[in-house]
Every structure is written in C-alpha cells, then in structure tokens.
N, CA, C and O atoms as a GROMACS GRO file, in nm:
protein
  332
    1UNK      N    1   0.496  -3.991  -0.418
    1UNK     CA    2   0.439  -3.865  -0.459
    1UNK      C    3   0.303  -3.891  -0.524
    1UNK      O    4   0.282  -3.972  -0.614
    2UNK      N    5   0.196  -3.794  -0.453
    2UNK     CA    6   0.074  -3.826  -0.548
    2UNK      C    7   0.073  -3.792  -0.691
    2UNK      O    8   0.156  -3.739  -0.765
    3UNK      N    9  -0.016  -3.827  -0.704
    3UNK     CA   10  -0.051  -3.810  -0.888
    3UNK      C   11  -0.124  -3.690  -0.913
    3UNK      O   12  -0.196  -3.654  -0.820
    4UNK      N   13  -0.123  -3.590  -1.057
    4UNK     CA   14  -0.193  -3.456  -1.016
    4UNK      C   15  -0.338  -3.531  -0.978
    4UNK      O   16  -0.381  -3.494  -0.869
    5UNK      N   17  -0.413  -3.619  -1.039
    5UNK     CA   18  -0.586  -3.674  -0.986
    5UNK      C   19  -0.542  -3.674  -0.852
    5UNK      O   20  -0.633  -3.605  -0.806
    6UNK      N   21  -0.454  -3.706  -0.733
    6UNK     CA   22  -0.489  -3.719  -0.633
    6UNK      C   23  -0.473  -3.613  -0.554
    6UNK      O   24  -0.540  -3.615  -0.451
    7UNK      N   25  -0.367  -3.474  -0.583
    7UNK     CA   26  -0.323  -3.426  -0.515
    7UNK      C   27  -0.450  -3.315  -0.428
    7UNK      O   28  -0.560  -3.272  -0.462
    8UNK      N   29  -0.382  -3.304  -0.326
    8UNK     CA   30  -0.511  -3.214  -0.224
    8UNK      C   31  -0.511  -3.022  -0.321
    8UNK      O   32  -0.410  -2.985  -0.380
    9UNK      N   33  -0.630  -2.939  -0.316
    9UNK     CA   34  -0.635  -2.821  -0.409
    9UNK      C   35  -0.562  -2.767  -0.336
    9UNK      O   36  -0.578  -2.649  -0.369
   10UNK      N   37  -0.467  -2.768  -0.233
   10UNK     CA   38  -0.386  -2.643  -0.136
   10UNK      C   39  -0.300  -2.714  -0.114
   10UNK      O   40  -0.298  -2.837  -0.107
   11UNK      N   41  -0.190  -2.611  -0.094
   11UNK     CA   42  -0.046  -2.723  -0.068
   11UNK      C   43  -0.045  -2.716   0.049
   11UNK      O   44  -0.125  -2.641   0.105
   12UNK      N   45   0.067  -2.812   0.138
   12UNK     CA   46   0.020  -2.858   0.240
   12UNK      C   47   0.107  -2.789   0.342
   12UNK      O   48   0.180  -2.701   0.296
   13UNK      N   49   0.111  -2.810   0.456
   13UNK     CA   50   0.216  -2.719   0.544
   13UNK      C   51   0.320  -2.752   0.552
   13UNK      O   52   0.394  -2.684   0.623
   14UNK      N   53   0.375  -2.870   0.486
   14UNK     CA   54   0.503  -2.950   0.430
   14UNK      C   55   0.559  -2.859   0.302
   14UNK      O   56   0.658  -2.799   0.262
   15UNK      N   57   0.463  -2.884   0.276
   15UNK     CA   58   0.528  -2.797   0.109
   15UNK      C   59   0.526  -2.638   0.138
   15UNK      O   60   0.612  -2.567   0.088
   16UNK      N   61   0.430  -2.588   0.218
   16UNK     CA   62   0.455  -2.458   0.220
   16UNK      C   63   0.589  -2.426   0.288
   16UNK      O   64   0.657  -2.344   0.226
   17UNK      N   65   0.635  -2.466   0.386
   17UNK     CA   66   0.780  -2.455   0.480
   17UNK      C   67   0.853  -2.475   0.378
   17UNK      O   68   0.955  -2.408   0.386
   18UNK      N   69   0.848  -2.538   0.284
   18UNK     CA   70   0.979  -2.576   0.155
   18UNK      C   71   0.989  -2.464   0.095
   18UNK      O   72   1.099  -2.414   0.067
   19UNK      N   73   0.887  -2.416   0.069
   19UNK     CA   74   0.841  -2.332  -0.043
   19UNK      C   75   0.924  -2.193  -0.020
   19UNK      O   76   1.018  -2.149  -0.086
   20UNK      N   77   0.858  -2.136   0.097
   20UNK     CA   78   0.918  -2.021   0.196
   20UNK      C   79   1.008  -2.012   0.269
   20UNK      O   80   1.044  -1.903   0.312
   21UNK      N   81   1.083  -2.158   0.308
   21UNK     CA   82   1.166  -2.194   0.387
   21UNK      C   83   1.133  -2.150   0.531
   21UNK      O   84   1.217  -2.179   0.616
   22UNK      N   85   1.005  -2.074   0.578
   22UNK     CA   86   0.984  -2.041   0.696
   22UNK      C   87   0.877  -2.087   0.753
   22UNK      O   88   0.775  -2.112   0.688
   23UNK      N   89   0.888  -2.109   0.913
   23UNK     CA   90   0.774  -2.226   0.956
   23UNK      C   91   0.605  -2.161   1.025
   23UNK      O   92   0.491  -2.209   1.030
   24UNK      N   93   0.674  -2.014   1.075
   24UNK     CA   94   0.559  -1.938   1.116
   24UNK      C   95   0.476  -1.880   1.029
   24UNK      O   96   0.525  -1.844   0.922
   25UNK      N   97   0.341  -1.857   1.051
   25UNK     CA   98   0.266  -1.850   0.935
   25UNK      C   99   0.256  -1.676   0.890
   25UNK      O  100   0.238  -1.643   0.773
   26UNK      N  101   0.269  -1.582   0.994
   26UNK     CA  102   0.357  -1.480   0.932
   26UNK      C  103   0.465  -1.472   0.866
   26UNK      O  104   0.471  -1.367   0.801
   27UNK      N  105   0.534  -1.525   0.858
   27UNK     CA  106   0.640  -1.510   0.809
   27UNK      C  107   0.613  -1.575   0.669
   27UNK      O  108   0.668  -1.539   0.565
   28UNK      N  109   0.518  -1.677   0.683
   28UNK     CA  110   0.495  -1.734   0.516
   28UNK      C  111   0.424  -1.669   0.462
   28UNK      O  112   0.423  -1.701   0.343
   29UNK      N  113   0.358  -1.588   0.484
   29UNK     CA  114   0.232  -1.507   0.464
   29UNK      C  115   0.310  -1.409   0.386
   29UNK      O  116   0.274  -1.364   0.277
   30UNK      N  117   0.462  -1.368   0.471
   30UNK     CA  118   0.548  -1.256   0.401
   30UNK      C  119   0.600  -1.269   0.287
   30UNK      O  120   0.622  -1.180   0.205
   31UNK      N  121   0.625  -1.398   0.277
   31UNK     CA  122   0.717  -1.474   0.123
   31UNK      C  123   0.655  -1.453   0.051
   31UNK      O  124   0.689  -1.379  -0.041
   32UNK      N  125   0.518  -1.515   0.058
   32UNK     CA  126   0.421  -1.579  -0.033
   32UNK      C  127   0.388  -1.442  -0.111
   32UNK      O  128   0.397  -1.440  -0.234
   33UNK      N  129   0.349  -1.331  -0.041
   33UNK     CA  130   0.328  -1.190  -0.094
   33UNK      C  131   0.454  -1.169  -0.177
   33UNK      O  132   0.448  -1.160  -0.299
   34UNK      N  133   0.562  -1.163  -0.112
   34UNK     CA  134   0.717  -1.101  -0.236
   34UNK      C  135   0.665  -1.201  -0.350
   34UNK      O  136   0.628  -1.160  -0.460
   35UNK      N  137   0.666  -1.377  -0.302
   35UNK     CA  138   0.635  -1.418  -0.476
   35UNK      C  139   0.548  -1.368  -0.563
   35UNK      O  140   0.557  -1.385  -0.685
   36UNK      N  141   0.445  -1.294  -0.497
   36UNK     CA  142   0.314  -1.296  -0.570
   36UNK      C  143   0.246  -1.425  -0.558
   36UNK      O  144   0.235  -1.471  -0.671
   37UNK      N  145   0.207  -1.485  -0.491
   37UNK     CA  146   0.180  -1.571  -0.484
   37UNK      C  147   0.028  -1.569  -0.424
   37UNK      O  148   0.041  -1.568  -0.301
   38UNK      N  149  -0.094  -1.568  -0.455
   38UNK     CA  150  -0.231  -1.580  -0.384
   38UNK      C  151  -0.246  -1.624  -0.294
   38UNK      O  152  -0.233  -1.743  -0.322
   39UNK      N  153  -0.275  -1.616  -0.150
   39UNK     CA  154  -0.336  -1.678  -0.041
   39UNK      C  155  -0.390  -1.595   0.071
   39UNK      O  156  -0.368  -1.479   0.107
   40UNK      N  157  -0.495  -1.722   0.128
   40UNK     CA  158  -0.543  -1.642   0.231
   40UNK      C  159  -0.525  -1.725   0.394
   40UNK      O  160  -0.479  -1.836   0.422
   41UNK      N  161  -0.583  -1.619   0.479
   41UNK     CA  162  -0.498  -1.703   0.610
   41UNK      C  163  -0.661  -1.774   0.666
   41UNK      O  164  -0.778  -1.750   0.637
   42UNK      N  165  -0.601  -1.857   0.748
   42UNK     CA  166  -0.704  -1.976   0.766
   42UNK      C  167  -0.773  -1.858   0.943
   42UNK      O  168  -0.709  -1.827   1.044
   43UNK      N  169  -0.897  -1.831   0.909
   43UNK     CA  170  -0.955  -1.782   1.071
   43UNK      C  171  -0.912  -1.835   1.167
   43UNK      O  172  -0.869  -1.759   1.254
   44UNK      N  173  -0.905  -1.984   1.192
   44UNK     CA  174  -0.868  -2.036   1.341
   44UNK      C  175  -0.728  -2.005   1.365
   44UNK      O  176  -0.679  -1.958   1.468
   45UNK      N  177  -0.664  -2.039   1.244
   45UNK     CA  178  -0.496  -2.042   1.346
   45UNK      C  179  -0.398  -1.948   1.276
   45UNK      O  180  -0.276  -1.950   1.297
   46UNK      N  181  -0.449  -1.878   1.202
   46UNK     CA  182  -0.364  -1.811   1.094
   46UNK      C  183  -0.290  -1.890   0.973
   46UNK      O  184  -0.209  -1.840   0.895
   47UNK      N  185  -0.325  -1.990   0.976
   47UNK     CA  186  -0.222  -2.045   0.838
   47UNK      C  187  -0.232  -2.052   0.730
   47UNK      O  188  -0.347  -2.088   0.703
   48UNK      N  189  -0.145  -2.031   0.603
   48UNK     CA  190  -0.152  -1.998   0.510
   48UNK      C  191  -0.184  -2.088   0.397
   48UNK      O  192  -0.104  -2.175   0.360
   49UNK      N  193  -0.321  -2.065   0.329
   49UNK     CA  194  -0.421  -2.144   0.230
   49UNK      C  195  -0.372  -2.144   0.116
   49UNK      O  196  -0.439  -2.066   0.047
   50UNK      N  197  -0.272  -2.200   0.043
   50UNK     CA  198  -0.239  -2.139  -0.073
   50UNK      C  199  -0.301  -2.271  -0.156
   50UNK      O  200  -0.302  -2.390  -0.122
   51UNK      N  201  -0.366  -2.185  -0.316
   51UNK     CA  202  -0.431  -2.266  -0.424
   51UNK      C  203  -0.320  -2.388  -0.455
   51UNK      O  204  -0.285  -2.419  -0.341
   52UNK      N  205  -0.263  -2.454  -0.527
   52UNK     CA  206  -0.220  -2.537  -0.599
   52UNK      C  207  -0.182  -2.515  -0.704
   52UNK      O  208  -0.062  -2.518  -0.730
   53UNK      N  209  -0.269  -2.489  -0.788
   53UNK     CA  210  -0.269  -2.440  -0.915
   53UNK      C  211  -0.193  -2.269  -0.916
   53UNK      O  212  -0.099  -2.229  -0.985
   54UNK      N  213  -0.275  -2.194  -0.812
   54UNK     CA  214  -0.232  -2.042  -0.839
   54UNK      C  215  -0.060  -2.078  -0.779
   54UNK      O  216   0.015  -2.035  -0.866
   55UNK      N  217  -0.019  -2.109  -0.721
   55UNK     CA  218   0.149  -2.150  -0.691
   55UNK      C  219   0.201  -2.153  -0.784
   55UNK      O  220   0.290  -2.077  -0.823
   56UNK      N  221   0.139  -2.276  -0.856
   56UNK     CA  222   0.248  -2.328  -0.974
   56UNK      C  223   0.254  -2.229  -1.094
   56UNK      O  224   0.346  -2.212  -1.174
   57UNK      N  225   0.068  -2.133  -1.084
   57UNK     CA  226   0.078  -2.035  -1.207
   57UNK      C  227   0.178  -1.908  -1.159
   57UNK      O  228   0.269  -1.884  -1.239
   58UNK      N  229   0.173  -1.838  -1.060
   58UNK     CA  230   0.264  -1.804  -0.982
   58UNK      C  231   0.439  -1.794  -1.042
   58UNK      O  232   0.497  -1.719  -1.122
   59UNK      N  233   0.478  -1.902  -0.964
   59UNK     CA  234   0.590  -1.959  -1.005
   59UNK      C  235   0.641  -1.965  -1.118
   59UNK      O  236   0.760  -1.935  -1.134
   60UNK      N  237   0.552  -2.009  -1.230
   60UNK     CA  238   0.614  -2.064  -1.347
   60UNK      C  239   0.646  -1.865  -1.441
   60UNK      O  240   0.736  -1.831  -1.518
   61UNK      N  241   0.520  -1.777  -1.381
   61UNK     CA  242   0.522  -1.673  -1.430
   61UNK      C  243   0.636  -1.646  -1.410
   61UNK      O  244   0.700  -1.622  -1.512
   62UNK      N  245   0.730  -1.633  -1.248
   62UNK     CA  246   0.780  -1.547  -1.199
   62UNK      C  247   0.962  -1.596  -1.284
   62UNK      O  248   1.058  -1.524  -1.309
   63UNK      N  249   0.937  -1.774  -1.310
   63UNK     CA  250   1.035  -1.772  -1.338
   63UNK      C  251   1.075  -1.774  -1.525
   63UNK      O  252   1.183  -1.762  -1.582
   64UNK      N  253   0.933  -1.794  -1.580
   64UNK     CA  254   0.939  -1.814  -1.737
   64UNK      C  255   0.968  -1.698  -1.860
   64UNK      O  256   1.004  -1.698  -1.978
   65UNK      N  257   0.933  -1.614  -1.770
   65UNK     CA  258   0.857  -1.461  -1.817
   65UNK      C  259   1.017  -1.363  -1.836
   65UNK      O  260   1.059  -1.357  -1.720
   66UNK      N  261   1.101  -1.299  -1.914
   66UNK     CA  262   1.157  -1.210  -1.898
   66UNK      C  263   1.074  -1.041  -1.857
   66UNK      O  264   0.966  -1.009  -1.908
   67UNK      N  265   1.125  -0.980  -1.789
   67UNK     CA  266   1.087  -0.831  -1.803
   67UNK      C  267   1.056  -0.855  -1.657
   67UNK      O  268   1.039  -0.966  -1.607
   68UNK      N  269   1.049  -0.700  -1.571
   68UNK     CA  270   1.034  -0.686  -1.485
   68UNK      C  271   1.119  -0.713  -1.377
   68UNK      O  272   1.092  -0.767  -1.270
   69UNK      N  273   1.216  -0.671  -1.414
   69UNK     CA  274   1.324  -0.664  -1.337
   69UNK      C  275   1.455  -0.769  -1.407
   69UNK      O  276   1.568  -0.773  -1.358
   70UNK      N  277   1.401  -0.868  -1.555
   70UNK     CA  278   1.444  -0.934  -1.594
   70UNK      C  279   1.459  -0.879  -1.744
   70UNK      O  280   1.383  -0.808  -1.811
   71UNK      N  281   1.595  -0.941  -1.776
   71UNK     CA  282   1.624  -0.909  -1.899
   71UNK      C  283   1.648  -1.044  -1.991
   71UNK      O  284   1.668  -1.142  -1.919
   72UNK      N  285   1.651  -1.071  -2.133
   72UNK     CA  286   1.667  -1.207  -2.202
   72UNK      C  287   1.829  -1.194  -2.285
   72UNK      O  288   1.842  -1.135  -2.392
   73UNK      N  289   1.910  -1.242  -2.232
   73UNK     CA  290   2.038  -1.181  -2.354
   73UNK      C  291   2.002  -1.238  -2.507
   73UNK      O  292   1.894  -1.239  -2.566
   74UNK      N  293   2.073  -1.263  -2.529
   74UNK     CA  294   2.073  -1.297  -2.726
   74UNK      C  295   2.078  -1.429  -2.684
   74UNK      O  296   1.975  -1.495  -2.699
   75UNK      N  297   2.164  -1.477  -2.639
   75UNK     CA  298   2.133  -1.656  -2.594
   75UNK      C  299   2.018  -1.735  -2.520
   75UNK      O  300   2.015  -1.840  -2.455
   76UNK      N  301   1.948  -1.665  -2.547
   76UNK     CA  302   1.825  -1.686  -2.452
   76UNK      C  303   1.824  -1.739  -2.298
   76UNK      O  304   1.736  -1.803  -2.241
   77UNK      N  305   1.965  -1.688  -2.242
   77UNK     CA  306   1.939  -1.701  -2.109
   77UNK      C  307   1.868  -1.565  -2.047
   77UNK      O  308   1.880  -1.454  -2.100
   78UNK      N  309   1.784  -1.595  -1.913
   78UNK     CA  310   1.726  -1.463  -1.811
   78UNK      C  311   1.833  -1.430  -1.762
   78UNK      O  312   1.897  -1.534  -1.766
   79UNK      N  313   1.918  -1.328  -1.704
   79UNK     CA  314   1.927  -1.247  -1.648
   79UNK      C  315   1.869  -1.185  -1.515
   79UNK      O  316   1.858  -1.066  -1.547
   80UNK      N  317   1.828  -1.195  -1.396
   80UNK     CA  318   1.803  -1.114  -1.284
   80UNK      C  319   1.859  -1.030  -1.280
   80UNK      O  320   1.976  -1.030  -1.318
   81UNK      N  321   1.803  -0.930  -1.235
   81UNK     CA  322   1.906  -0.793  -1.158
   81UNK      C  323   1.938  -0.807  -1.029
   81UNK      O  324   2.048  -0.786  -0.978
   82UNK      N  325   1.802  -0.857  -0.955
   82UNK     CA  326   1.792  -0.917  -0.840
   82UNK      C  327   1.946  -1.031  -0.794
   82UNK      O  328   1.985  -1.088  -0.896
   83UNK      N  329   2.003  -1.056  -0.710
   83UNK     CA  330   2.097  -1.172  -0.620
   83UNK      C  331   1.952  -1.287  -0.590
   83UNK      O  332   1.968  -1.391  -0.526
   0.00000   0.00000   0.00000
C-alpha cells in the first residue's frame, strides 16, 4: 500500500469498483452521487474522476456525523434509519 506522500490525487478504478461495488462508469457515477461524493466524468471514456481527499472528506462526514437521517442514542452509538 502506498504511503499518503505517494498516493495518486484520484482514486483509481480499482478502488473505485470497491468503493461502489459497480464496474460501469454509470453506474459509479450513480453511487458516488447517493454518497455525496464529488466527481466528474472523464470526456474520452466516461469514467469517474473522483478527488482523494473529497472521498475520504465525503465518507468520514457521511459516517461520523449524527443527524440526517441519523440519530445518537445516550450510548453514543449512531443509529440509521436507513437498512
């Protein structure tokens, strides 16, 4: 695994298929929007450019953050409403 100094600013089409679990770039394009997630599609082939950084800021929001569809009990576990 690279080191953050080495890693490339966009994740790669390895990590994006993980990410979304889906391999067509519509279809990642679709995920990436439900996460909230920033990206744009590449002119030549359609594929999906996502930041590095905006992922992980992304992510960490979607999962750190109570509210919005999330609740905090008294034990400080989240709650989803969402499955």
């Amino acid at each position: 695994m690279p080191s953050a100094a080495n890693e490339p600013l966009e994740l790669t089409a390895d990590e994006l298929k993980r990410l979304t679990r889906r391999s067509r770039y519509a279809a990642q394009a679709r995920v990436l929007e439900h996460l909230g997630i920033p990206h744009h599609r590449h002119p030549i082939d359609g594929m999906a450019i996502v930041s590095r950084d905006a992922a992980r800021a992304a992510l960490a929001k979607a999962t750190n953050q109570p509210g919005d569809g999330r609740e905090e009990a008294s034990n400080g576990l989240n709650w989803s409403k969402r499955a």
